[in-house]
Backbone as a printed PyTorch tensor [residue, N CA C, xyz], in Angstrom:
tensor([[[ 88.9310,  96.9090,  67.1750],
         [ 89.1760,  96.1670,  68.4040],
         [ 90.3490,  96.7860,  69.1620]],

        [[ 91.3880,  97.2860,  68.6200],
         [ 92.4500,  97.8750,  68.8400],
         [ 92.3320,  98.9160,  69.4640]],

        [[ 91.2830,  99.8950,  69.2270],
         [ 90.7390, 101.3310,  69.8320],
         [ 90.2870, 101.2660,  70.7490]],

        [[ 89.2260, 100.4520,  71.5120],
         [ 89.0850, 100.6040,  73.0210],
         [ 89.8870, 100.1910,  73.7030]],

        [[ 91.2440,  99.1410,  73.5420],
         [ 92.3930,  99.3490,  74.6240],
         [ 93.2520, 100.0080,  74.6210]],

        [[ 93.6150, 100.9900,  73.3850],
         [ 94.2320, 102.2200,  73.8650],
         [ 93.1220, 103.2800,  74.0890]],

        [[ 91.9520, 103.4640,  74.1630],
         [ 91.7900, 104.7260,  75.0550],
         [ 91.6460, 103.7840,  76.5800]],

        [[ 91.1620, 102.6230,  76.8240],
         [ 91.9220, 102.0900,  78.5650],
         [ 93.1350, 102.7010,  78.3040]],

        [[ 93.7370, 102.1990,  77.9750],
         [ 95.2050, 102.6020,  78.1030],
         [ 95.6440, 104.2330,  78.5730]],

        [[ 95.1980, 104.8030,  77.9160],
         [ 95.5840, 106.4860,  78.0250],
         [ 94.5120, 107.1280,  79.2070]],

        [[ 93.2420, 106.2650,  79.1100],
         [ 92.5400, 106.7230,  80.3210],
         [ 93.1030, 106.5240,  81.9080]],

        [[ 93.7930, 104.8930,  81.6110],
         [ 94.8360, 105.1650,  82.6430],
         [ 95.7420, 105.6220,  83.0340]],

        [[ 96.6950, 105.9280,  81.6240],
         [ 97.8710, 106.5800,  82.3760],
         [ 97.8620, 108.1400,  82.4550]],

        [[ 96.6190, 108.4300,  82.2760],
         [ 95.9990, 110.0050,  82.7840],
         [ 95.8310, 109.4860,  84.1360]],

        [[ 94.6080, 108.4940,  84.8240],
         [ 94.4300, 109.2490,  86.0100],
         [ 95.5460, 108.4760,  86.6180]],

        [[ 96.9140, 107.7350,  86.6150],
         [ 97.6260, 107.5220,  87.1230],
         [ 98.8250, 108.5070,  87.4690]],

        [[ 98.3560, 109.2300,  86.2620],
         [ 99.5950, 110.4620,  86.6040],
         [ 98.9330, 111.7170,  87.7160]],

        [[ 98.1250, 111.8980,  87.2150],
         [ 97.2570, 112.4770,  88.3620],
         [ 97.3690, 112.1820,  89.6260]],

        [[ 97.3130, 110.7250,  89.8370],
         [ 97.5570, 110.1570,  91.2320],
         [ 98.3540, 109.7160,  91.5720]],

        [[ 99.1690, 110.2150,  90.8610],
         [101.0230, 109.9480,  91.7410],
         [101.4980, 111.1610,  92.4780]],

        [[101.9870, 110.9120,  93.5120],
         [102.9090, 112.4160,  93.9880],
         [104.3570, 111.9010,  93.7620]],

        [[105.4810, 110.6680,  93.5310],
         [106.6520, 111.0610,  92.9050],
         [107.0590, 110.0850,  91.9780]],

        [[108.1530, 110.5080,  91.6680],
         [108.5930, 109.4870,  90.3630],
         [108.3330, 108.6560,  90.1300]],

        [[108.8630, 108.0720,  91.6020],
         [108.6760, 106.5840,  91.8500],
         [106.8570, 105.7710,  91.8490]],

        [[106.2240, 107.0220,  92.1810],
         [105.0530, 106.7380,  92.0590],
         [104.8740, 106.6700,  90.2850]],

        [[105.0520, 107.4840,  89.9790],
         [104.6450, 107.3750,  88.3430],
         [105.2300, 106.1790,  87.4920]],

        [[106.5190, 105.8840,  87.9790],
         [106.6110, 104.4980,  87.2990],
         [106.0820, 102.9990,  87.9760]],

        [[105.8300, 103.1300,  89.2220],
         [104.6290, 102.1110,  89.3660],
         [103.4850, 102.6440,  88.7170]],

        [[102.5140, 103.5980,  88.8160],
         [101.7500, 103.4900,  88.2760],
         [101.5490, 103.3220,  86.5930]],

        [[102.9480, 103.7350,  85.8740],
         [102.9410, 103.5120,  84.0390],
         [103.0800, 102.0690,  83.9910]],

        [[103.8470, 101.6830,  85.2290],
         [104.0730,  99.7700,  85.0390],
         [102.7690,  99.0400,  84.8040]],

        [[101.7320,  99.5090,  85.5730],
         [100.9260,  99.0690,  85.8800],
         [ 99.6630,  99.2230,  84.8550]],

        [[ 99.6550,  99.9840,  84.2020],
         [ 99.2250, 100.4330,  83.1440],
         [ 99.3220,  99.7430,  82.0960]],

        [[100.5850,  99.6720,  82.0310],
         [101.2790,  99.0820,  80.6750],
         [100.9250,  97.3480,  80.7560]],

        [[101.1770,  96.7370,  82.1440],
         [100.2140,  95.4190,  82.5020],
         [ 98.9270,  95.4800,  81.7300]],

        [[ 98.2440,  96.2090,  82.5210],
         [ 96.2110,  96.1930,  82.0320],
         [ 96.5200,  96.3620,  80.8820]],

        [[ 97.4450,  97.1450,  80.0860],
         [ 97.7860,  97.2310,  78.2580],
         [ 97.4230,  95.4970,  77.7340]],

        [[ 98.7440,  94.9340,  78.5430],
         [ 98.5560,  93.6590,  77.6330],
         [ 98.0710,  93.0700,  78.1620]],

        [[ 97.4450,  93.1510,  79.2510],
         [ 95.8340,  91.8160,  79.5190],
         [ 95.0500,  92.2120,  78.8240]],

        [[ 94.4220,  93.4490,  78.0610],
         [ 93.6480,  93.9320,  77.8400],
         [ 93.7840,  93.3420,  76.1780]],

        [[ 94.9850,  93.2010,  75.5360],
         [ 94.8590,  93.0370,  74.3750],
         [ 94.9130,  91.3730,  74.1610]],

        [[ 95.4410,  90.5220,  75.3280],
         [ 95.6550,  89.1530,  74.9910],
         [ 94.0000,  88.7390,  74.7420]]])
């Protein structure tokens, strides 16, 4: 059960890094990530 929300997990914070152009973008987008993390596991 544990294994399909970390590959969500890493599937997102691949294409989030991808789709950031700066820092600041990348830590909204890991924030955001890390959210869908724990909705995903509650």
């Amino acid at each position: 059960m544990m294994r399909p929300a970390f590959c969500l997990m890493i599937s997102g914070l691949l294409l989030a890094l991808s789709a950031c152009n700066t820092v600041q973008g990348v830590g909204r987008d890991i924030e955001s990530v890390g959210t869908a993390g724990k909705d995903a596991i509650r």
